[in-house]
C-alpha positions in Angstrom: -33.0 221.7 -30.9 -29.4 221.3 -29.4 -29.1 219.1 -26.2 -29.7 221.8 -23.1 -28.9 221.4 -19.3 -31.9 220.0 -17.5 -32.4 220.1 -13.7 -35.1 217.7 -12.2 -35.8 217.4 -8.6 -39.0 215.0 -7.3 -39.1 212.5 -4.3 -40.2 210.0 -6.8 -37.6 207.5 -8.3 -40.0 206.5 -10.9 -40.7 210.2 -12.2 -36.5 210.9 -12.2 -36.0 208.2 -14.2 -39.2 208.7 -17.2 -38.1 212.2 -17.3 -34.8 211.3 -17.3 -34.6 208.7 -20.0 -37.4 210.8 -22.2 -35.7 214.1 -22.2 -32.0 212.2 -23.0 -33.2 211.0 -26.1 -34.2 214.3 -26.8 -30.2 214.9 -26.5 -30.4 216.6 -22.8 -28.0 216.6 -21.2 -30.3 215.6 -17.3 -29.3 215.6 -13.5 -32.0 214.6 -11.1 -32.3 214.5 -7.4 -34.7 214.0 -4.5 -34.4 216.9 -2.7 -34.1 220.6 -2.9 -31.6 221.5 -1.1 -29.3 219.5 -4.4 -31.2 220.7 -6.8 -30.5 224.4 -5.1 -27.0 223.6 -4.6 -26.7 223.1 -8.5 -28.7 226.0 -9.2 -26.2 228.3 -6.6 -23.6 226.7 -9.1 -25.0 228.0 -12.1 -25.7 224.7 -13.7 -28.8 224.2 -15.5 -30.9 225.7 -18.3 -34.2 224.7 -17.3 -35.6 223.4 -14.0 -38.4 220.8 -13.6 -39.2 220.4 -10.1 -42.0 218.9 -7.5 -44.0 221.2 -4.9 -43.8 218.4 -2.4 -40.3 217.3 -1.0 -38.7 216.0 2.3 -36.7 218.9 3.1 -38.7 222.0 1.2 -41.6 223.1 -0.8 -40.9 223.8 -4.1 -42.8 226.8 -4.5 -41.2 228.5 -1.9 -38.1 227.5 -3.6 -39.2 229.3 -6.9 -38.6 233.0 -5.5 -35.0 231.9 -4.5 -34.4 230.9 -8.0 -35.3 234.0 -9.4 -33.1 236.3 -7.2 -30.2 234.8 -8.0 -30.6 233.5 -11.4 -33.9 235.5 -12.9 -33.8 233.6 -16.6 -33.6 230.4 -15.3 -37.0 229.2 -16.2 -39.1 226.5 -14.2 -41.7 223.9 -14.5 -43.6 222.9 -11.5 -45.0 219.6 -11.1 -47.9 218.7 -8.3 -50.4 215.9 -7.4 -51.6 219.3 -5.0 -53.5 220.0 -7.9 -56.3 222.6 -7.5 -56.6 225.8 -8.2 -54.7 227.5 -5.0 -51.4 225.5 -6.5 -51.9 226.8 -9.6 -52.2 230.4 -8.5 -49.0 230.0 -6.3 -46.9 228.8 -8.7 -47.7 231.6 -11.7 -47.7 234.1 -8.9 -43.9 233.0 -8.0 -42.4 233.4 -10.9 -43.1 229.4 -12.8 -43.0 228.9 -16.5 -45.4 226.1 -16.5 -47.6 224.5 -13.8 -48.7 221.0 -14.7 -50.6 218.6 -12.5 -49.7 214.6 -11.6 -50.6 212.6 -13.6 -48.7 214.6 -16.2 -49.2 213.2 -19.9 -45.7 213.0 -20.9 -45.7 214.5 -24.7 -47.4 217.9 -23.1 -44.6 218.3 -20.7 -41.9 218.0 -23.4 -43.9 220.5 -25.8 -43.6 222.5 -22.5 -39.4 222.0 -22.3 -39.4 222.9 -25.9 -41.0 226.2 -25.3 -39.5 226.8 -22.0 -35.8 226.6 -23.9 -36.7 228.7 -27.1 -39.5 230.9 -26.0 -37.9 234.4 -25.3 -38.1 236.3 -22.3 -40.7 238.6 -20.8 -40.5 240.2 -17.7 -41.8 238.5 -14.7 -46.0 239.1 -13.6 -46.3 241.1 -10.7 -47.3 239.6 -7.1 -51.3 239.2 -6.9 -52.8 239.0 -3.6 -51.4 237.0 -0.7 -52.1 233.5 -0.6 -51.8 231.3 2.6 -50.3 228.5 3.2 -52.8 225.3 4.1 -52.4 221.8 4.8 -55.5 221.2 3.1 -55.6 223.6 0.0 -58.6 222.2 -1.3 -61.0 222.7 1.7 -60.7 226.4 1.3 -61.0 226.6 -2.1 -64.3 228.3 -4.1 -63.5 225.7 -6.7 -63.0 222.1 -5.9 -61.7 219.2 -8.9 -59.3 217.5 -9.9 -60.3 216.3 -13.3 -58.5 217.4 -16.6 -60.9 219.5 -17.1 -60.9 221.5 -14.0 -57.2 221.7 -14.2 -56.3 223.3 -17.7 -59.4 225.7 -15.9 -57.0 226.2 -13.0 -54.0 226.8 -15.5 -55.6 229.6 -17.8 -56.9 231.3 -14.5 -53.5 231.5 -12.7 -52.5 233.3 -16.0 -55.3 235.7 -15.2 -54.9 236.8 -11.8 -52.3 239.6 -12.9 -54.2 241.1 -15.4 -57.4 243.0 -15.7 -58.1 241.0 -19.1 -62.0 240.6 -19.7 -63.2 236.7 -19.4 -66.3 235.4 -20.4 -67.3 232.3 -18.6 -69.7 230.1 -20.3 -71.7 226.9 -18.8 -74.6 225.2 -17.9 -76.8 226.7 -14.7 -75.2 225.4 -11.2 -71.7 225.0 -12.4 -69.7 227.9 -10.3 -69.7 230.5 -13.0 -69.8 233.0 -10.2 -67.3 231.1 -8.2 -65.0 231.3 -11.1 -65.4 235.3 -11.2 -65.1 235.5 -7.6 -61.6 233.5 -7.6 -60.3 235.7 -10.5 -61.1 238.9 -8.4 -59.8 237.2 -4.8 -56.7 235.8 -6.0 -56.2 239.1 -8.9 -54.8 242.1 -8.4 -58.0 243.7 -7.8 -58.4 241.5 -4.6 -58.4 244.5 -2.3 -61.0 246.1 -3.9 -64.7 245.3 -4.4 -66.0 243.1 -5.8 -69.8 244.1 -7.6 -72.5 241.0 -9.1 -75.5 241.8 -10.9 -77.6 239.2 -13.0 -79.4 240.4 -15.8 -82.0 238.2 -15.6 -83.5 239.4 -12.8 -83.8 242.9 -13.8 -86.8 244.9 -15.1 -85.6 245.9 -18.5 -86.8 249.4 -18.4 -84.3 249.9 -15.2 -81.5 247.9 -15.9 -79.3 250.9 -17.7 -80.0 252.6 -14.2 -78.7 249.8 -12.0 -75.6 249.6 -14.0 -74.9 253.4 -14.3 -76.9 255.3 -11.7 -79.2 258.1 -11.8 -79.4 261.4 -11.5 -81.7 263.1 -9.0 -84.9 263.7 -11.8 -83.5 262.2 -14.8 -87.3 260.1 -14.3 -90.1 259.7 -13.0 -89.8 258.2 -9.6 -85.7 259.1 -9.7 -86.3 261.3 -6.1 -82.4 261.3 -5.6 -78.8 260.2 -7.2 -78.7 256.6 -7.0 -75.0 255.0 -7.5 -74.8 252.4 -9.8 -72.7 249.3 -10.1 -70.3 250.2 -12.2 -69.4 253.1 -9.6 -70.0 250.9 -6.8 -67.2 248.5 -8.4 -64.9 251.3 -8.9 -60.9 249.8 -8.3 -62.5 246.3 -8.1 -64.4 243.5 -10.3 -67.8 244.0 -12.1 -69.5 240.8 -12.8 -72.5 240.5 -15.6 -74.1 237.5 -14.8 -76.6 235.9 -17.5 -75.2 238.8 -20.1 -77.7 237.3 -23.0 -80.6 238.7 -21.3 -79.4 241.9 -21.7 -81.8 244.0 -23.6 -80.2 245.8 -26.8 -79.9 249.2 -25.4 -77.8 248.4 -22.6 -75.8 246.6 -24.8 -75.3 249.9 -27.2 -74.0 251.8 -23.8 -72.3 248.7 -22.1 -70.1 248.5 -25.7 -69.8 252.5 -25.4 -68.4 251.9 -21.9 -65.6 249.4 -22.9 -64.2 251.5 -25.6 -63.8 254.6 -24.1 -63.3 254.0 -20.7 -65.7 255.8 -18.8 -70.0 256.3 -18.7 -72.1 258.8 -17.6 -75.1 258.2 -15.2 -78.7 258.2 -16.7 -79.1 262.0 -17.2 -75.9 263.2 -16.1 -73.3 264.7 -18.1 -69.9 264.3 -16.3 -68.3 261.5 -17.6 -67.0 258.8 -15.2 -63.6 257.1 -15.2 -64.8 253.2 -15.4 -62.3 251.3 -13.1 -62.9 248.0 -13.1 -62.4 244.8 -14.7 -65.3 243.1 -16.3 -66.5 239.3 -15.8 -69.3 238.0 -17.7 -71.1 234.6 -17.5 -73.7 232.9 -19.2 -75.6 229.5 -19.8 -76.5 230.9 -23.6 -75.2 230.7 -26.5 -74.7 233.7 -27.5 -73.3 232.8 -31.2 -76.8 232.0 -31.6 -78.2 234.9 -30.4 -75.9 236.9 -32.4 -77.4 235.1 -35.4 -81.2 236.5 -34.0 -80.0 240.1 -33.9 -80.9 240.1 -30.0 -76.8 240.1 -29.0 -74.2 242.6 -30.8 -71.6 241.3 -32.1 -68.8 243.5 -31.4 -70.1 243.4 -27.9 -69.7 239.8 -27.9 -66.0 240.0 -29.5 -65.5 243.0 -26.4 -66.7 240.9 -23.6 -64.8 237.3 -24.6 -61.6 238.2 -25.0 -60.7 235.4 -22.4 -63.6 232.6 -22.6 -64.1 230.0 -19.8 -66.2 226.9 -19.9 -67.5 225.3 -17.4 -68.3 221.8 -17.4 -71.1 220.5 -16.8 -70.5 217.8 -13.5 -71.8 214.8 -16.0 -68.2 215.7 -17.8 -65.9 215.1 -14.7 -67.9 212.7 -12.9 -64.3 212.1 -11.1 -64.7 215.4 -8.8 -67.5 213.9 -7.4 -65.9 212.2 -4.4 -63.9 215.7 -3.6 -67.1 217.6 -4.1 -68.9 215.8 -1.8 -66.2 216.0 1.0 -66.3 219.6 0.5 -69.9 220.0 0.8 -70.3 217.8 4.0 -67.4 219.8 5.8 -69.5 222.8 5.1 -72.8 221.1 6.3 -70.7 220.5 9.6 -68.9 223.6 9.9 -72.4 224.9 9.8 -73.9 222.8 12.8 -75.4 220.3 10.9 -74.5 216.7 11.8 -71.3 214.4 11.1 -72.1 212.4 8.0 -69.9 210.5 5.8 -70.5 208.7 2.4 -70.0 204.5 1.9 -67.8 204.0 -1.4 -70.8 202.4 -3.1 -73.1 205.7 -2.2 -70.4 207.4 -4.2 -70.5 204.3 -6.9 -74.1 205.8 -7.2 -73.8 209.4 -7.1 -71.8 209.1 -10.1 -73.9 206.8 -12.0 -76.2 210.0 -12.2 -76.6 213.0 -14.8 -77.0 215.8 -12.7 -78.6 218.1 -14.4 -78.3 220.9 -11.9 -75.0 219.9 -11.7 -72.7 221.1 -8.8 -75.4 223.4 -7.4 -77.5 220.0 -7.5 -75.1 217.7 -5.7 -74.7 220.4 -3.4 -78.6 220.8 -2.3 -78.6 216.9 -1.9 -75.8 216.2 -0.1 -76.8 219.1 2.7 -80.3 217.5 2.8 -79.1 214.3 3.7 -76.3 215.7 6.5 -79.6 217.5 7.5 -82.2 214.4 7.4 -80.7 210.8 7.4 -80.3 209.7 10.9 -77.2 207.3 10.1 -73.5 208.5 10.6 -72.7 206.9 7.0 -74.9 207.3 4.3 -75.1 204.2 1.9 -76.1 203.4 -1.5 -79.7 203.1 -0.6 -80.1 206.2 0.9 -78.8 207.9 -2.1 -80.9 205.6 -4.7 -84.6 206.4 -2.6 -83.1 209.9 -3.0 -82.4 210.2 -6.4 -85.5 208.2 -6.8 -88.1 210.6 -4.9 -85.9 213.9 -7.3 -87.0 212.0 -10.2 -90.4 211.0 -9.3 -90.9 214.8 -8.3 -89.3 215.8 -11.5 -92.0 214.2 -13.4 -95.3 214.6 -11.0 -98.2 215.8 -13.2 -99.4 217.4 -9.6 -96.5 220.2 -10.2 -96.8 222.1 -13.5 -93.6 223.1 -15.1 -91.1 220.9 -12.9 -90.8 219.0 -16.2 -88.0 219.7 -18.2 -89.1 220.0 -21.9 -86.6 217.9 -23.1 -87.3 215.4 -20.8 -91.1 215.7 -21.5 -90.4 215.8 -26.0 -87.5 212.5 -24.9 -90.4 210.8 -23.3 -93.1 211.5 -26.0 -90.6 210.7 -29.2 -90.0 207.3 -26.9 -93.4 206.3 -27.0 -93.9 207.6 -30.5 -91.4 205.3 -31.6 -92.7 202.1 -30.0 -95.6 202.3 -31.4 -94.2 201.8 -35.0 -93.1 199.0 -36.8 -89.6 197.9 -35.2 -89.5 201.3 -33.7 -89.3 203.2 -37.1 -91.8 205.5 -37.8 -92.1 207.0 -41.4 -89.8 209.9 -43.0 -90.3 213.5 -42.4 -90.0 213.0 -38.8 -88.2 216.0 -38.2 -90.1 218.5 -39.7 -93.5 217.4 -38.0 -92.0 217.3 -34.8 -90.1 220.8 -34.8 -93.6 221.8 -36.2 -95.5 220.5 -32.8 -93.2 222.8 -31.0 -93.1 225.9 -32.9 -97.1 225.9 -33.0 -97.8 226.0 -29.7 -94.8 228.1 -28.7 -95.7 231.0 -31.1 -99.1 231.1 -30.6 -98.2 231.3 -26.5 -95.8 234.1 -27.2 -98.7 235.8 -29.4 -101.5 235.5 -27.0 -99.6 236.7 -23.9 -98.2 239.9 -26.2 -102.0 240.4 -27.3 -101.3 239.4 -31.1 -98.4 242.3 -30.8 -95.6 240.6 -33.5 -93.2 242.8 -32.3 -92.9 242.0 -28.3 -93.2 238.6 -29.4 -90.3 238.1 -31.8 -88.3 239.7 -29.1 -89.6 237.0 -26.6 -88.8 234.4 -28.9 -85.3 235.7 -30.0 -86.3 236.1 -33.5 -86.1 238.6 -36.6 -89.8 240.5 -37.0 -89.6 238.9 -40.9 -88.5 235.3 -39.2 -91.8 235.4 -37.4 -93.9 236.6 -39.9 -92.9 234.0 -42.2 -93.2 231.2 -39.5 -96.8 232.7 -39.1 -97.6 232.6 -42.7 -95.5 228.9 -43.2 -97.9 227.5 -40.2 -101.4 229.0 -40.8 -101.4 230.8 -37.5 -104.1 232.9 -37.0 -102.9 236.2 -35.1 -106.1 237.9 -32.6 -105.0 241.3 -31.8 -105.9 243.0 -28.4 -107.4 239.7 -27.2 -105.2 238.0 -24.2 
């Protein structure tokens, strides 16, 4: 690529002079400064073929200097850089108009694949203003979404592209990880902000009903239907309509959900008028619905409908770094709500990350309210927070409540002893067979019982092809009793 005009502006001397020696012997040609009114000054000039500059400066933030920019020289492209880096940043700085938003630390081969695309990429027209965002000295604390991790951030980045569209996004991740929060930020911070914005889980809906929660009912259409009921997708008309735990939706609400998104309209449960459907769609799930594809209990063109846009969610064990932020968060809220002052020792966050959190975020959140709630000192040490993830796992595991076992915990703790009491730990081949075998037993013969020896209720519990089960019955000598519970 020939050597182009670069314009950097940050208060940092270090940062002028990496980006300043890396993009020269790339052949640009760079000028760098520590404020914006220079780097303005130059722009007024028409100098410049690119701009790189920091949101935080002595004299002015650089996003507000973005719009300027783009009145008076629209092409001009611009990278923002920002150690403000959550989600609200990111939103801004798509909203006003920047090529590229990348957080500090910046790795410094992705922000020259960024110049190189920034100088040869042709131009589109700009997005359109989403809602209004406020200023705040403190983005984060009114964020839905705290983190600062490299994970959260390129979730930040491919969000801010979002908010100006009414794309469909599929958000994927474990339970308590903010799927919800993520649907609620794309609708607040969208276009669709002014409008409403509609959640429904799918789980917790009878399956006989759940075609007449999404599209209403006419007065009659059944029995018990004594007058029109509005569904969601009307009640989410001009706004957002979030499917929460979309896997558990049962096959024919999938047929008429699919129906919906290619034509653009539905019809209520014994009505006839169609319905214009205006609204943008946001699904979530901790499935995976590949997988459930592959049982025949998920369309596929459905699936290929609803994730046009997929977001995943970390689990909290993955940015064990957001922790600290998290919990700040969390105990603001605990105050703001009346409860008590409480702060956190650095070695009670040491521990807080040593664990695995398997309700994740949703988890932390429960604990950390408890103790603003229940320990009588101002700052919470380390061995407060061990006794406490102490008594969660001794409750985890008490024989005295069925169920609060996980059954991976309960099969890791099983194989554990299984293996000990072998010869150096190894016990003899064909381990996984007889062990896959131990579980499917049990589970099918469960499934049969509580469908009354009915194969086909209980291939749909399980998730499985009618034939899948029949040979899995035959393969493990299960004796089916029909009518008998």
């Amino acid at each position: 690529m020939v050597g182009r005009s670069i314009l950097v502006a940050d208060d940092d001397r270090a940062i002028r002079t990496v980006l300043s020696q890396a993009l020269g012997r790339l052949g640009h040609d760079v000028r760098s400064t520590g404020n914006a009114a220079t780097l303005w000054r130059w722009v007024e000039d028409g100098d410049g073929d690119l701009v790189i500059t920091d949101v935080v400066m002595p004299d002015e933030n650089g996003l507000d200097l973005i719009p300027r920019i783009k009145r008076v020289r629209p092409d001009l492209r611009v990278i923002v850089m920002s150690a403000q880096n959550t989600l609200l940043t990111a939103v801004k700085a798509n909203e006003r108009g920047a090529f590229e938003y990348l957080p500090k630390p910046f790795d410094l081969k992705e922000l020259l694949s960024v110049v190189e695309r920034a100088l040869s990429a042709p131009q589109i027209r700009a997005p359109e203003p989403v809602a209004d965002l406020e200023d705040s000295d403190e983005i984060e604390g009114g964020l839905p979404l705290i983190g600062r991790s490299p994970a959260m951030q390129e979730i930040y980045r491919v969000m801010a592209r979002l908010m100006g569209t009414d794309l469909t996004v599929m958000v994927t991740g474990e339970s308590g990880t903010g799927k919800e929060l993520v649907a609620r930020a794309l609708h607040s911070y969208g276009k669709r902000g002014s409008g409403p914005f509609v959640a429904i889980n799918m789980a917790a809906i009878p399956r006989d009903l759940i075609e007449s929660e999404l599209f209403g009912h006419e007065k009659g259409a059944f029995t018990g239907a004594t007058a029109r009921f509005t569904g969601r997708f009307e009640q989410a008309q001009g706004g957002t309509l979030f499917l929460d735990e979309i896997g558990d939706m049962p096959m024919e609400a999938q047929t008429r959900l699919l129906r919906v998104l290619q034509e653009g309209e539905f019809t209520t449960v014994g009505g006839r008028t169609p319905i214009p459907a205006d609204v943008r769609i946001v699904t979530a799930t901790h499935r995976d619905l590949r997988q459930n594809i592959r049982q025949g209990v998920f369309r596929e063109d459905l699936y290929y409908r609803l994730n046009v846009v997929p977001i995943r969610l970390p689990p909290l064990r993955e940015r064990r770094e957001d922790i600290p932020a998290l919990v700040r968060h969390f105990l603001r809220g605990a105050a703001a709500d009346g409860l008590p002052r409480k702060t956190l020792a650095p070695d009670a966050l040491d521990r807080l990350g040593q664990h695995r959190w398997p309700g994740n975020v949703r988890e932390l959140e429960n604990m950390i309210r408890r103790l603003a709630a229940l320990c009588s000192e101002e700052t919470i040490g380390a061995d407060v927070i061990a006794a406490e993830l102490a008594d969660s796992a001794t409750m985890a595991q008490s024989p005295e409540e069925p169920g609060s076992e996980s059954l991976g915990d309960a099969v890791d703790r099983h194989l554990k002893d299984f293996f000990a009491a072998h010869k150096d730990g190894l016990p003899p081949p064909g381990l996984y067979d007889r062990v896959v075998q131990e579980v499917e037993r049990p589970l099918i013969n469960l499934c049969l019982a509580a469908t009354r020896g009915n194969q086909i209720k209980a291939a749909h519990i399980l998730g499985l092809n009618r034939n899948t089960l029949r040979k899995k019955i035959r393969e493990l000598d299960i004796q089916v009793v029909r009518g008998v519970r």
